[in-house]
mmCIF file as Biopython writes it, N, C-alpha, C and O atoms, coordinates in Angstrom:
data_model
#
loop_
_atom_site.group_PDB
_atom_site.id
_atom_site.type_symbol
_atom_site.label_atom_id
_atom_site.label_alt_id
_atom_site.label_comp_id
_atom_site.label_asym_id
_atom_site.label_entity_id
_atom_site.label_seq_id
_atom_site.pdbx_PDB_ins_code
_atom_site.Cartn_x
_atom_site.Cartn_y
_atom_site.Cartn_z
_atom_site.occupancy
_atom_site.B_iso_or_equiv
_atom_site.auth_seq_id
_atom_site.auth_asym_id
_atom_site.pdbx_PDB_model_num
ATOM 1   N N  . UNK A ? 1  ? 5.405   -14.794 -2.347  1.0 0.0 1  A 1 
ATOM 2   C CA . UNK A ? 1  ? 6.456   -13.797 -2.400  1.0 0.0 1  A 1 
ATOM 3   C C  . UNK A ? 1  ? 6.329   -12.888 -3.624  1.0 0.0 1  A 1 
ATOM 4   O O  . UNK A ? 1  ? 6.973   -11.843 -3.719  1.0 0.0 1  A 1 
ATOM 5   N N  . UNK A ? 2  ? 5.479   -13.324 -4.554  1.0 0.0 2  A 1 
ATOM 6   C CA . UNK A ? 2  ? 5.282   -12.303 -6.021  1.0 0.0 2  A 1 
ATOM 7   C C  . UNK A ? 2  ? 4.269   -10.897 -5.483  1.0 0.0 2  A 1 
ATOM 8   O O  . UNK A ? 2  ? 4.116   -9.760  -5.931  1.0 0.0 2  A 1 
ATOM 9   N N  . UNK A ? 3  ? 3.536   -11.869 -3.954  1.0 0.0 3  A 1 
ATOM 10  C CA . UNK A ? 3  ? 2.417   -11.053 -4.330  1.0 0.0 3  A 1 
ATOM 11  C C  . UNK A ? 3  ? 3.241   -9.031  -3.442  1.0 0.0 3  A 1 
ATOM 12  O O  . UNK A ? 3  ? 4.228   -8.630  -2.824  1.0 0.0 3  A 1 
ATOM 13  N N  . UNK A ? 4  ? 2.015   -8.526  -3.992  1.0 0.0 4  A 1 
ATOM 14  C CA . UNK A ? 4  ? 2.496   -7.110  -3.566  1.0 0.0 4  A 1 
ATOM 15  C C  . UNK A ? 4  ? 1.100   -6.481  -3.616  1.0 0.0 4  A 1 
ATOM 16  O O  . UNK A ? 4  ? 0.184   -6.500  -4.438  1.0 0.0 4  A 1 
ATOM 17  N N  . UNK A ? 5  ? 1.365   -5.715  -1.986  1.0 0.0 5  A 1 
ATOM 18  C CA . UNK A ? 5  ? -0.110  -4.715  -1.440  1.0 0.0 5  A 1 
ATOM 19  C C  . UNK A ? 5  ? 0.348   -3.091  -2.068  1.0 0.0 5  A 1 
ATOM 20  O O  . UNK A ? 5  ? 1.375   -2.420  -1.965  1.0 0.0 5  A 1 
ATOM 21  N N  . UNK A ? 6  ? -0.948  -2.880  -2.736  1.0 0.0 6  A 1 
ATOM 22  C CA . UNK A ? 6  ? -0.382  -1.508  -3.171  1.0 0.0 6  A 1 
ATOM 23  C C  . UNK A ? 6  ? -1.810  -0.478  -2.433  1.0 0.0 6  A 1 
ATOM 24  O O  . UNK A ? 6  ? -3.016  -0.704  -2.535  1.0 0.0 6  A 1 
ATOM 25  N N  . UNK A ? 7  ? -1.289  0.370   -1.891  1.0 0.0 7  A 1 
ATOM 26  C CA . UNK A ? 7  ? -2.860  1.372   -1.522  1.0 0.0 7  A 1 
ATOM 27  C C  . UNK A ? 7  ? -2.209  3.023   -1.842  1.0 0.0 7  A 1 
ATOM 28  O O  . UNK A ? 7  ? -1.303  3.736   -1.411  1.0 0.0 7  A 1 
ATOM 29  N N  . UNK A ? 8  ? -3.065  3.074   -2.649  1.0 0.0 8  A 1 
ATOM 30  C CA . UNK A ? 8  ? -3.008  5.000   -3.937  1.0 0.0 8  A 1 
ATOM 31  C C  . UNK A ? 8  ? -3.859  5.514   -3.472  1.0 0.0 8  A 1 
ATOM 32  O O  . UNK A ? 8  ? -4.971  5.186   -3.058  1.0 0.0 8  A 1 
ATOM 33  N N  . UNK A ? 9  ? -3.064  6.752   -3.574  1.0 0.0 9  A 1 
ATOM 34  C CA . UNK A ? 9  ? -4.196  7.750   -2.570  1.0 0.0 9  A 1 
ATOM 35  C C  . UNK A ? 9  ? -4.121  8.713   -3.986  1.0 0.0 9  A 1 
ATOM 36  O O  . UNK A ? 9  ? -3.037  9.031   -4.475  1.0 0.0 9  A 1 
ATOM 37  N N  . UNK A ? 10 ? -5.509  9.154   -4.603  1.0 0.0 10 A 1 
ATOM 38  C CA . UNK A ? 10 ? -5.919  10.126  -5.920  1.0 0.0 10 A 1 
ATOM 39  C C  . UNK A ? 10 ? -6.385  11.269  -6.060  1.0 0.0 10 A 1 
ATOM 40  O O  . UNK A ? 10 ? -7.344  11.263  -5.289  1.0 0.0 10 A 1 
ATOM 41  N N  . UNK A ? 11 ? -6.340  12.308  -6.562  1.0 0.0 11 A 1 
ATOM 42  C CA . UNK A ? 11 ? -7.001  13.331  -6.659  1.0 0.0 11 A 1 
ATOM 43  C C  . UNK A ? 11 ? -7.143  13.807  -7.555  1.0 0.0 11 A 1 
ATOM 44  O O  . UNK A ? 11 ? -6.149  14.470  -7.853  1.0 0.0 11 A 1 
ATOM 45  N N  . UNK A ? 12 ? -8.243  13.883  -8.553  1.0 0.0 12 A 1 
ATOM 46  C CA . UNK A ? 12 ? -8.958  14.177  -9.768  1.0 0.0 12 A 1 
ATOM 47  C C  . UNK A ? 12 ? -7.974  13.684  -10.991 1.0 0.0 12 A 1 
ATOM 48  O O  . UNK A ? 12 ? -7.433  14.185  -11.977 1.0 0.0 12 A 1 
ATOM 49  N N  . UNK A ? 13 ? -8.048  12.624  -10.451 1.0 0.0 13 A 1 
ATOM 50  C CA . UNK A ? 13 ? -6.976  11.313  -11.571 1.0 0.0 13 A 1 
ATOM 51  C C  . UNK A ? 13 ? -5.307  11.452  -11.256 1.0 0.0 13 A 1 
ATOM 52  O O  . UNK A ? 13 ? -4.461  10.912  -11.969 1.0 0.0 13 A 1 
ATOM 53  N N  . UNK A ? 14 ? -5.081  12.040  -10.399 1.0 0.0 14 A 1 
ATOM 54  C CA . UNK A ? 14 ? -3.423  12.237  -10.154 1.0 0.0 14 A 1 
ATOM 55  C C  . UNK A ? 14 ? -3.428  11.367  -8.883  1.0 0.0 14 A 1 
ATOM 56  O O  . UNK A ? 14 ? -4.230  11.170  -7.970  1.0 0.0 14 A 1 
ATOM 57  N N  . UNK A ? 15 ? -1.841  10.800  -9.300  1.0 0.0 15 A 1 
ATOM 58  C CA . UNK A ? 15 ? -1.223  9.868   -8.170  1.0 0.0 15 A 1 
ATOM 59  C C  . UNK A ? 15 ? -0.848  10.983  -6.888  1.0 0.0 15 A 1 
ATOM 60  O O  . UNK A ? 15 ? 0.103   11.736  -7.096  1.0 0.0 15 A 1 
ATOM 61  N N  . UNK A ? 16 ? -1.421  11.069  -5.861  1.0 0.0 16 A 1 
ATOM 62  C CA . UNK A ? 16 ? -0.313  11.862  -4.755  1.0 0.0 16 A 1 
ATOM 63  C C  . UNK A ? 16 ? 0.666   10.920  -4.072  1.0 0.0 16 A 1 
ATOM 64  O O  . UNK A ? 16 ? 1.860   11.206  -3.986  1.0 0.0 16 A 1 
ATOM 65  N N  . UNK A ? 17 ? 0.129   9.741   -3.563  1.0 0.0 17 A 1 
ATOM 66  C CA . UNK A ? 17 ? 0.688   9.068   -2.286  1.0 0.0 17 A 1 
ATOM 67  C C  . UNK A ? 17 ? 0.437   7.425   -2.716  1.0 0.0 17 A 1 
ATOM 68  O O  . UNK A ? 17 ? -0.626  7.028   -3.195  1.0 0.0 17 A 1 
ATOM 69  N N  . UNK A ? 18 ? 1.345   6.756   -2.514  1.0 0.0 18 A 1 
ATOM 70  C CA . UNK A ? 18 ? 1.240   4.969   -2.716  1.0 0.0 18 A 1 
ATOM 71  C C  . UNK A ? 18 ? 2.066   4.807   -1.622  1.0 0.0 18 A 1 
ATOM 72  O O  . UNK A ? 18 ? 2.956   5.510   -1.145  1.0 0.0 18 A 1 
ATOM 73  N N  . UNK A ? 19 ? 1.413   3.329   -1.206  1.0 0.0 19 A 1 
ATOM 74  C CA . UNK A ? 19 ? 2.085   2.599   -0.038  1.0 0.0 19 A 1 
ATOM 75  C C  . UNK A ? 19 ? 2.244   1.335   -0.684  1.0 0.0 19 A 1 
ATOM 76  O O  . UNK A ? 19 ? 1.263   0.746   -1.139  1.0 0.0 19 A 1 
ATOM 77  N N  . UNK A ? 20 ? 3.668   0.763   -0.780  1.0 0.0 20 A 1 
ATOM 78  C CA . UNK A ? 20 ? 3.675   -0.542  -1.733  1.0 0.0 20 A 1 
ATOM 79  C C  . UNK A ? 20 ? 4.274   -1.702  -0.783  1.0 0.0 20 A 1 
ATOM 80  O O  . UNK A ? 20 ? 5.323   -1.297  -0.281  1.0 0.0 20 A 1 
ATOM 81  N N  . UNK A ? 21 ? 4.071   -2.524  -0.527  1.0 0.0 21 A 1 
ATOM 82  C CA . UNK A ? 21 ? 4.535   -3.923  0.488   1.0 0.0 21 A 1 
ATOM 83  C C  . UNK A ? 21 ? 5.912   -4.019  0.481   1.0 0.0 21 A 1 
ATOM 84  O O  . UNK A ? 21 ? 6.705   -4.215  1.401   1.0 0.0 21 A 1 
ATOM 85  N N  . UNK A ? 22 ? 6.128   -3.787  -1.142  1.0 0.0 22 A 1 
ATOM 86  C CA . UNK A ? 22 ? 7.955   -3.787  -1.301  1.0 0.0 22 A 1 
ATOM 87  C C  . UNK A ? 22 ? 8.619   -3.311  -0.987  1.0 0.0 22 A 1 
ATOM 88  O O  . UNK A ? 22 ? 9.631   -3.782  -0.468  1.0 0.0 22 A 1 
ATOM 89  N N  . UNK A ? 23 ? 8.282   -1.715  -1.207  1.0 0.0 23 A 1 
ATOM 90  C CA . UNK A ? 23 ? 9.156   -0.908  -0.706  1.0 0.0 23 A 1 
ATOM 91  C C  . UNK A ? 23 ? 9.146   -0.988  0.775   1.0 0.0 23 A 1 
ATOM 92  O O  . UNK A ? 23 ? 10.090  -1.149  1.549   1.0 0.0 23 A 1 
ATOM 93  N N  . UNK A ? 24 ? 7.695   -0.820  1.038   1.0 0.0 24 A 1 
ATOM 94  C CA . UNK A ? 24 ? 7.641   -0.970  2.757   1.0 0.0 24 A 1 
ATOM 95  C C  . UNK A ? 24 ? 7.432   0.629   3.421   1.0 0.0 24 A 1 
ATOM 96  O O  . UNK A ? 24 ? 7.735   0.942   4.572   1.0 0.0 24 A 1 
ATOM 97  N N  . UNK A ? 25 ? 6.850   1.518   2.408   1.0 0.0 25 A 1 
ATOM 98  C CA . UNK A ? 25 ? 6.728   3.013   3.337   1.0 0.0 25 A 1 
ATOM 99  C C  . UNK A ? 25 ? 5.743   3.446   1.973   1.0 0.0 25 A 1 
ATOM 100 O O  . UNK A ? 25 ? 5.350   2.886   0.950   1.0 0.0 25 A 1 
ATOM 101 N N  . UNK A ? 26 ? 5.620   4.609   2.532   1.0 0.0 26 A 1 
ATOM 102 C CA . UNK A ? 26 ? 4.780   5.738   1.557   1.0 0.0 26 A 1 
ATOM 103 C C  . UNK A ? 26 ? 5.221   6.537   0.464   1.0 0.0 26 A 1 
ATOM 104 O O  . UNK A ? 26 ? 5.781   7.525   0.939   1.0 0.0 26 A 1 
ATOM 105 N N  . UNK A ? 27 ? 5.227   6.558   -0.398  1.0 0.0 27 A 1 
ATOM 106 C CA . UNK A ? 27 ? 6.509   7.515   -0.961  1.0 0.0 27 A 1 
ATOM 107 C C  . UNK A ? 27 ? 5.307   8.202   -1.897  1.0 0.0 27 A 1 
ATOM 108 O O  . UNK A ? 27 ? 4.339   7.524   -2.240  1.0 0.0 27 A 1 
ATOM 109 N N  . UNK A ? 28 ? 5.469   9.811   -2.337  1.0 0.0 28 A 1 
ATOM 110 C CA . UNK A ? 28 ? 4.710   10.483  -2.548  1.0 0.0 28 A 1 
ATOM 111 C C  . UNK A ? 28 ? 5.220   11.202  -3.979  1.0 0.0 28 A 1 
ATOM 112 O O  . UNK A ? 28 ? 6.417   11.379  -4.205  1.0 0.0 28 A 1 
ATOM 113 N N  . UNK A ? 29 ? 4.286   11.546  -4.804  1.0 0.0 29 A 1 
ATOM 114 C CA . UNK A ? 29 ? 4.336   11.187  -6.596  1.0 0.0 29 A 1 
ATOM 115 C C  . UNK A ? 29 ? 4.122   13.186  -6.627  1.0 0.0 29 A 1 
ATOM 116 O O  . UNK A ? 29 ? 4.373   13.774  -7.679  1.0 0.0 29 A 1 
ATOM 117 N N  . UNK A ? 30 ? 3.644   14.001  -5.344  1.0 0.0 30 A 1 
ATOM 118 C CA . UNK A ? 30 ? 3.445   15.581  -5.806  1.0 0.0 30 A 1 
ATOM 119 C C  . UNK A ? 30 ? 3.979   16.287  -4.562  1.0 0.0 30 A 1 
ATOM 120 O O  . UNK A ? 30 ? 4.203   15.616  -3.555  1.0 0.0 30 A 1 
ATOM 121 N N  . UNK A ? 31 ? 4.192   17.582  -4.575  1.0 0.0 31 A 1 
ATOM 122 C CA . UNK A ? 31 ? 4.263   18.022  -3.451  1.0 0.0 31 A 1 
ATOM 123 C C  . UNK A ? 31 ? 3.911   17.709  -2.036  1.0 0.0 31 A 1 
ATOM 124 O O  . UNK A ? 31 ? 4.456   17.556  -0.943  1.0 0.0 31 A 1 
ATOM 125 N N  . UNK A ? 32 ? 2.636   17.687  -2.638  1.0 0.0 32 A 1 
ATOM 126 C CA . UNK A ? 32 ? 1.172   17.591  -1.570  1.0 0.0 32 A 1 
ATOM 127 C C  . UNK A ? 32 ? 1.515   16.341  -0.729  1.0 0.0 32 A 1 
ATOM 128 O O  . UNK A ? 32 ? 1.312   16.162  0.472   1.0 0.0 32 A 1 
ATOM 129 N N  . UNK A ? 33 ? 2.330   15.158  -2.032  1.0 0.0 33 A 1 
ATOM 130 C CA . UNK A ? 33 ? 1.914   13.402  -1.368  1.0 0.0 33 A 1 
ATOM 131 C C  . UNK A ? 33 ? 2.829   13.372  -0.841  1.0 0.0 33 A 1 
ATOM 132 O O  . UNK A ? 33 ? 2.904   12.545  0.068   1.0 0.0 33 A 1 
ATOM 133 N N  . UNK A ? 34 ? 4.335   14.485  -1.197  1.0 0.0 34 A 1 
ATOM 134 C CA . UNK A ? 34 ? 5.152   14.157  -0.469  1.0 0.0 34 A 1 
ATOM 135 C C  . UNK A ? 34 ? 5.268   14.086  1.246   1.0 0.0 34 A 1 
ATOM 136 O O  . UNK A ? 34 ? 5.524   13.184  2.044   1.0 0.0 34 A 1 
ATOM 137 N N  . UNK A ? 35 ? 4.980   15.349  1.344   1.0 0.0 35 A 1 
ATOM 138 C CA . UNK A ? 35 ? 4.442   15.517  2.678   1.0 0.0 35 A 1 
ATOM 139 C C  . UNK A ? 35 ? 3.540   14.962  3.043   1.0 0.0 35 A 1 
ATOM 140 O O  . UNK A ? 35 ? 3.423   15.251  4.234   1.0 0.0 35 A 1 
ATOM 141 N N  . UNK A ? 36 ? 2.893   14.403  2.794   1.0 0.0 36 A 1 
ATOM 142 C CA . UNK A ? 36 ? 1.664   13.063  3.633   1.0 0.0 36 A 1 
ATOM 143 C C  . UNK A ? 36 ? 2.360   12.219  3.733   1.0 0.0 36 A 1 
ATOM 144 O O  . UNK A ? 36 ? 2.364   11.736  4.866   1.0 0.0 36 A 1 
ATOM 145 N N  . UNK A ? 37 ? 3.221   11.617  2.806   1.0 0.0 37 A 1 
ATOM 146 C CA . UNK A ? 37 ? 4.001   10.348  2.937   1.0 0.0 37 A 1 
ATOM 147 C C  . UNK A ? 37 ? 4.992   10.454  4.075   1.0 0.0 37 A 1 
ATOM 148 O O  . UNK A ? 37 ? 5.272   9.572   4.886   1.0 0.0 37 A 1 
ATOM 149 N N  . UNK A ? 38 ? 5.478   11.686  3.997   1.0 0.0 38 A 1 
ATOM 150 C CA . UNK A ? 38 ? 7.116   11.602  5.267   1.0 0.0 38 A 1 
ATOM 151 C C  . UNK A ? 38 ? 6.129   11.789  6.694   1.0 0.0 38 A 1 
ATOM 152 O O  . UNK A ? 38 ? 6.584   11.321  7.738   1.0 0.0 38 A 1 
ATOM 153 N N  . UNK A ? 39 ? 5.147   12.289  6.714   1.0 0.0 39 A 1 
ATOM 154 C CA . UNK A ? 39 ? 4.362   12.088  8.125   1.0 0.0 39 A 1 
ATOM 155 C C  . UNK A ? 39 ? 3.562   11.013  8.457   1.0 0.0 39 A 1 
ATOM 156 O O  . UNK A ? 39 ? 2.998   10.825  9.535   1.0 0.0 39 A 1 
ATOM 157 N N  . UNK A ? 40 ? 3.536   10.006  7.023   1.0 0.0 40 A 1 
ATOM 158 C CA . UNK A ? 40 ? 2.177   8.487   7.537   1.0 0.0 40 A 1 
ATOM 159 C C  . UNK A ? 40 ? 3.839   8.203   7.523   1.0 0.0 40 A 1 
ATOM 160 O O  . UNK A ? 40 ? 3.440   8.915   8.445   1.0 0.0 40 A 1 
ATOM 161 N N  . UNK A ? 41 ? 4.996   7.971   7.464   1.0 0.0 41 A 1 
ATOM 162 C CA . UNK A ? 41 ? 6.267   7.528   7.642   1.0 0.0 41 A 1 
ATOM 163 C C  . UNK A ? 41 ? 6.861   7.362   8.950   1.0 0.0 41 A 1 
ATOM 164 O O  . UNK A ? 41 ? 7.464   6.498   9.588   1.0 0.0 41 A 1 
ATOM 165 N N  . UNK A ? 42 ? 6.402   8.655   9.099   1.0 0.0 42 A 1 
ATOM 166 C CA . UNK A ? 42 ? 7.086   8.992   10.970  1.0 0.0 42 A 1 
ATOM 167 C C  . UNK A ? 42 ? 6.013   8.376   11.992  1.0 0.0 42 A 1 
ATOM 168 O O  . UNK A ? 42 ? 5.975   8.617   13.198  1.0 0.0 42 A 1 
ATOM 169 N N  . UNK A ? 43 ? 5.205   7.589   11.326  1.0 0.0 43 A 1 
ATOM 170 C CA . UNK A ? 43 ? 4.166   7.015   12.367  1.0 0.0 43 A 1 
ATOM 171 C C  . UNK A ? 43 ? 4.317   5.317   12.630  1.0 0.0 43 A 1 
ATOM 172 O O  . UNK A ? 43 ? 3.588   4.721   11.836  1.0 0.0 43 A 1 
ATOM 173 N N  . UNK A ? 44 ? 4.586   4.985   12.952  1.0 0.0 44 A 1 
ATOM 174 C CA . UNK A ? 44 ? 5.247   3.669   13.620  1.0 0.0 44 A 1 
ATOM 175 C C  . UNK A ? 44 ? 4.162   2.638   13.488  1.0 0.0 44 A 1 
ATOM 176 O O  . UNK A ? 44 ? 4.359   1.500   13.063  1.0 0.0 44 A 1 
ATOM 177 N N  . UNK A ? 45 ? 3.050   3.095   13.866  1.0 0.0 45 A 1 
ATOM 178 C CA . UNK A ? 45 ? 1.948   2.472   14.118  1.0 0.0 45 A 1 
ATOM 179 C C  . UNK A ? 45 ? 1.222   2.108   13.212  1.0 0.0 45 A 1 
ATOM 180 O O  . UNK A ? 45 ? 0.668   1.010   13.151  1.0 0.0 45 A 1 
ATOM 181 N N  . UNK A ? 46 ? 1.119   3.367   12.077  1.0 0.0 46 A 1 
ATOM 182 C CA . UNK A ? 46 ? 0.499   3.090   11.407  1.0 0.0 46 A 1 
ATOM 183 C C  . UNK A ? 46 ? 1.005   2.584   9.704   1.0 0.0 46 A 1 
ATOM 184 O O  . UNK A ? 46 ? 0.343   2.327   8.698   1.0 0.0 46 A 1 
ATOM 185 N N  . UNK A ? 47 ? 2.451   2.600   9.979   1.0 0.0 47 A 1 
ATOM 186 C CA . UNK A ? 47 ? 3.127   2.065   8.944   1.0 0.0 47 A 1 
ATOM 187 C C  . UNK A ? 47 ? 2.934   0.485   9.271   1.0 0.0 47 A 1 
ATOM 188 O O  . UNK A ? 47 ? 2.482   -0.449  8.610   1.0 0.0 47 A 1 
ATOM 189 N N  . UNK A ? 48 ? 3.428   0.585   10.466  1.0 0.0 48 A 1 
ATOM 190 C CA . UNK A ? 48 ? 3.230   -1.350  11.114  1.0 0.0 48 A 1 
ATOM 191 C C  . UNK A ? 48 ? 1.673   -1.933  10.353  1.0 0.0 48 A 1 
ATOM 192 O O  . UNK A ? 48 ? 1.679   -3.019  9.774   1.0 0.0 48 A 1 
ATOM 193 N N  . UNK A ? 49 ? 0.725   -1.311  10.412  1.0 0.0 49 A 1 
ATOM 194 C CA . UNK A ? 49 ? -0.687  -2.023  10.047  1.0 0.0 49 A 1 
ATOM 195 C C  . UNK A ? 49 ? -0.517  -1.601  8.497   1.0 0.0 49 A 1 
ATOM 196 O O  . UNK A ? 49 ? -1.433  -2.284  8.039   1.0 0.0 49 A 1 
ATOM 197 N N  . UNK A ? 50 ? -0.198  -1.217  7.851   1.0 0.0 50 A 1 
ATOM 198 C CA . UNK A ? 50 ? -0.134  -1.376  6.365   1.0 0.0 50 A 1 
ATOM 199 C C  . UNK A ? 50 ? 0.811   -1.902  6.146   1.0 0.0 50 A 1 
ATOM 200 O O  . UNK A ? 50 ? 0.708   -2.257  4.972   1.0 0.0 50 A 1 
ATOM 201 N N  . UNK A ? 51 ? 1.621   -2.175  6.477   1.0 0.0 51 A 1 
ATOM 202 C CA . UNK A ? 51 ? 2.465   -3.595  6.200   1.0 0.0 51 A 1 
ATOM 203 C C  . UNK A ? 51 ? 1.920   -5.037  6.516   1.0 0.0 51 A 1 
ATOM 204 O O  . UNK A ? 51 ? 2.448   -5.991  5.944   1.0 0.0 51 A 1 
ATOM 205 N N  . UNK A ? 52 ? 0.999   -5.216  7.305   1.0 0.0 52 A 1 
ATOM 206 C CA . UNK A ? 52 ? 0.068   -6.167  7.793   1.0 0.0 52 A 1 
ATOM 207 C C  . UNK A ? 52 ? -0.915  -6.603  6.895   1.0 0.0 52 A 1 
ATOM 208 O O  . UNK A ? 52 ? -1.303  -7.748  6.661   1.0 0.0 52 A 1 
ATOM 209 N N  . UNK A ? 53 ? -1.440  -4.975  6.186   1.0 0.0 53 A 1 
ATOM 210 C CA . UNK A ? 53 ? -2.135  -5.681  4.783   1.0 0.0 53 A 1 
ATOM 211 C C  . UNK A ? 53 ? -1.689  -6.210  4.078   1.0 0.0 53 A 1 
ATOM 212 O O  . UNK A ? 53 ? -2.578  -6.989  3.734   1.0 0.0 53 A 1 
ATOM 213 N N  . UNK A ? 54 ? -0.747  -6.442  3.433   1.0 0.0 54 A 1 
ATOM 214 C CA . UNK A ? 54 ? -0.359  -7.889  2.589   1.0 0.0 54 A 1 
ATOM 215 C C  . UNK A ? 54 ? -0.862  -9.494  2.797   1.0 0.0 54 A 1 
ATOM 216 O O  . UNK A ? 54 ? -1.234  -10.367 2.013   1.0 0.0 54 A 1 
ATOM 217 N N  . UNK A ? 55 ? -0.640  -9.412  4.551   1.0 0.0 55 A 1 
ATOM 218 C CA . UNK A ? 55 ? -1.085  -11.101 4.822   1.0 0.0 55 A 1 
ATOM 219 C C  . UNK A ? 55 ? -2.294  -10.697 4.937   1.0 0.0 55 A 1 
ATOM 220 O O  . UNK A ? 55 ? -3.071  -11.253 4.161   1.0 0.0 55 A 1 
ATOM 221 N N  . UNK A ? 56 ? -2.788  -9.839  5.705   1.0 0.0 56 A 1 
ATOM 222 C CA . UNK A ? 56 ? -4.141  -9.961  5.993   1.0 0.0 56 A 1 
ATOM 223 C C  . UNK A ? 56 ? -5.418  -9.638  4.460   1.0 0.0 56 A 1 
ATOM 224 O O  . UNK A ? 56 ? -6.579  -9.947  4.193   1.0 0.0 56 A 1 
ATOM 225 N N  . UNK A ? 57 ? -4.633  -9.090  4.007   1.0 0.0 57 A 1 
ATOM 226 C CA . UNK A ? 57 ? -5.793  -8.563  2.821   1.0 0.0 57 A 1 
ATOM 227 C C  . UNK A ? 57 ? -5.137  -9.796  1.452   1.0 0.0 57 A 1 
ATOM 228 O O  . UNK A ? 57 ? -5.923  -10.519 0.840   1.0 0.0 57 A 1 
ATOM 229 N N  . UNK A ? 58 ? -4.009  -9.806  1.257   1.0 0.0 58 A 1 
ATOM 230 C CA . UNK A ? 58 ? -3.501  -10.581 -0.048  1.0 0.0 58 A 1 
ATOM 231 C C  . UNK A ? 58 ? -3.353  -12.052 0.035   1.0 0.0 58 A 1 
ATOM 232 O O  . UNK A ? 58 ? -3.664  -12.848 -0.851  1.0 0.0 58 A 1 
ATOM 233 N N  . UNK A ? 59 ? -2.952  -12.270 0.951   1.0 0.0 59 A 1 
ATOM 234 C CA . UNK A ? 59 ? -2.563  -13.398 1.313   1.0 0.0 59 A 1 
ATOM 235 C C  . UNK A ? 59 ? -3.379  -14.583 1.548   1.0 0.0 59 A 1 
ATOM 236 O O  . UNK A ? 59 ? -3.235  -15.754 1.200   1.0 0.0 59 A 1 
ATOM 237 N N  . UNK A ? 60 ? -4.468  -13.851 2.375   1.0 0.0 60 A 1 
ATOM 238 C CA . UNK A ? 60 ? -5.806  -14.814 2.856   1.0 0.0 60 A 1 
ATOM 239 C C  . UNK A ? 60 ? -6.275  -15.006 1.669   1.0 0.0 60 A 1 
ATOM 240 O O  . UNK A ? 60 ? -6.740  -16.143 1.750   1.0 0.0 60 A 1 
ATOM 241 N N  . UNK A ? 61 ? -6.524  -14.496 0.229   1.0 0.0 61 A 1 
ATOM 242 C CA . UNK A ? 61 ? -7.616  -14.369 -0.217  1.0 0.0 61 A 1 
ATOM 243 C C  . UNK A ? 61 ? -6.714  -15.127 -1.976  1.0 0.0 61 A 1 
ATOM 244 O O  . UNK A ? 61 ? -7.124  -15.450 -3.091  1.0 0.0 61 A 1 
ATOM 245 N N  . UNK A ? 62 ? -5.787  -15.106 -1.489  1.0 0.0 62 A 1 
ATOM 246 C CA . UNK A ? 62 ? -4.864  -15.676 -2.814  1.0 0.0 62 A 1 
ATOM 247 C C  . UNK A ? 62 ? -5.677  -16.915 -3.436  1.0 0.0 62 A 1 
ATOM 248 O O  . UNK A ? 62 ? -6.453  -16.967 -4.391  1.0 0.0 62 A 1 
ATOM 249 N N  . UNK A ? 63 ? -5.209  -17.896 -2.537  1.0 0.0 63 A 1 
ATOM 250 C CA . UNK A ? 63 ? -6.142  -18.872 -3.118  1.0 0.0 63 A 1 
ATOM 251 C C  . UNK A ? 63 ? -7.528  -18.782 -3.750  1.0 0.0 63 A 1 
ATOM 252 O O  . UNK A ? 63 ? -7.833  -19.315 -4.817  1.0 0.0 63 A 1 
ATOM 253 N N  . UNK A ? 64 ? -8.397  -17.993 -2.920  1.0 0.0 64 A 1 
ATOM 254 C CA . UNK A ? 64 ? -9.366  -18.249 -3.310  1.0 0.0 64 A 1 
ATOM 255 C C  . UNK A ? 64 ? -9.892  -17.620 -4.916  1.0 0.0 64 A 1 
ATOM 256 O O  . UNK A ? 64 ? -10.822 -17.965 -5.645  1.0 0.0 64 A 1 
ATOM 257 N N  . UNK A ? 65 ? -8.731  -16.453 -5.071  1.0 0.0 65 A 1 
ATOM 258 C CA . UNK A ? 65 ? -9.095  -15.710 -6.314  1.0 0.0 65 A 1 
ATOM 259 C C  . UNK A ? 65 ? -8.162  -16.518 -7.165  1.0 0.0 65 A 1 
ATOM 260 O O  . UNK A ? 65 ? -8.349  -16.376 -8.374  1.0 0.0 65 A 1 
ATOM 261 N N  . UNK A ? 66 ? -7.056  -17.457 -6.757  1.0 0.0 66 A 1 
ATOM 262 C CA . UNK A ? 66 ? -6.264  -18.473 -7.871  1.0 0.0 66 A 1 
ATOM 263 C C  . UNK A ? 66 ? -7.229  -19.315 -8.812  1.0 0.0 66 A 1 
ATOM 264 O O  . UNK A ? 66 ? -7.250  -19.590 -10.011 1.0 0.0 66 A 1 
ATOM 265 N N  . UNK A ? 67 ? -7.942  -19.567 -7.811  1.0 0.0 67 A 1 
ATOM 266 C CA . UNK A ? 67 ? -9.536  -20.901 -7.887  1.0 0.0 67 A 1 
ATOM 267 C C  . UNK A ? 67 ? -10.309 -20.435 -8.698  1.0 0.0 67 A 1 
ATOM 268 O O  . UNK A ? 67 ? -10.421 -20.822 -9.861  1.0 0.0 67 A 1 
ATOM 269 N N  . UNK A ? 68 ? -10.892 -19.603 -8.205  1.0 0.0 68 A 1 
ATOM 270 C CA . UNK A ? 68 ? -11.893 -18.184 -9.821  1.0 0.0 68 A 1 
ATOM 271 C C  . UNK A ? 68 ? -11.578 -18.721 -10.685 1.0 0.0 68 A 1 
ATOM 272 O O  . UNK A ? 68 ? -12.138 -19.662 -11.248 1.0 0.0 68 A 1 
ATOM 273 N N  . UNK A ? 69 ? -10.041 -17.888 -11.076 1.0 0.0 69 A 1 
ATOM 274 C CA . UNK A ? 69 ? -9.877  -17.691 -12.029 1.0 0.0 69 A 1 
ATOM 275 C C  . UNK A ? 69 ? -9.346  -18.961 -13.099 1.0 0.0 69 A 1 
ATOM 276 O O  . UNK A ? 69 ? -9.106  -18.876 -14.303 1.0 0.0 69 A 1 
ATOM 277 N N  . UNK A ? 70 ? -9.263  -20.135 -12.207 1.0 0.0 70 A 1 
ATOM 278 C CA . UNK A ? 70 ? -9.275  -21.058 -13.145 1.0 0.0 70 A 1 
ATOM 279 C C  . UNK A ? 70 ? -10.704 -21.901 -13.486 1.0 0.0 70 A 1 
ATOM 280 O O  . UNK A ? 70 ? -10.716 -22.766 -14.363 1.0 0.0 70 A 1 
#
């Protein structure tokens, strides 16, 4: 439950667009990200599969990077 999927979208070192597990949507850091964010928002589908990355990308792999690092 600590863990959290984050995916940043960049452009020549500026934040436009993050998708965070917590919040649960896109929310956009410039003009530009704003509007990418309220349209990857209005997409059902594809909000559903980035919410999916958490288990599928964080979750599976927890353990094994717990283990590493000890």
């Amino acid at each position: 439950k600590d863990i959290e999927f984050i995916d940043s979208y960049y452009y020549n070192k500026l934040e436009l667009t993050r998708f965070s597990s917590s919040v649960g949507k896109f929310v956009g850091f410039t003009e530009y990200g704003v509007k990418n964010a309220a349209d990857w928002n209005k997409d059902a589908s594809y909000l559903s599969a980035m919410k999916a990355q958490k288990e599928a990308v964080c979750l599976n792999h927890i353990q094994i990077e717990y283990s590493n690092m000890l």
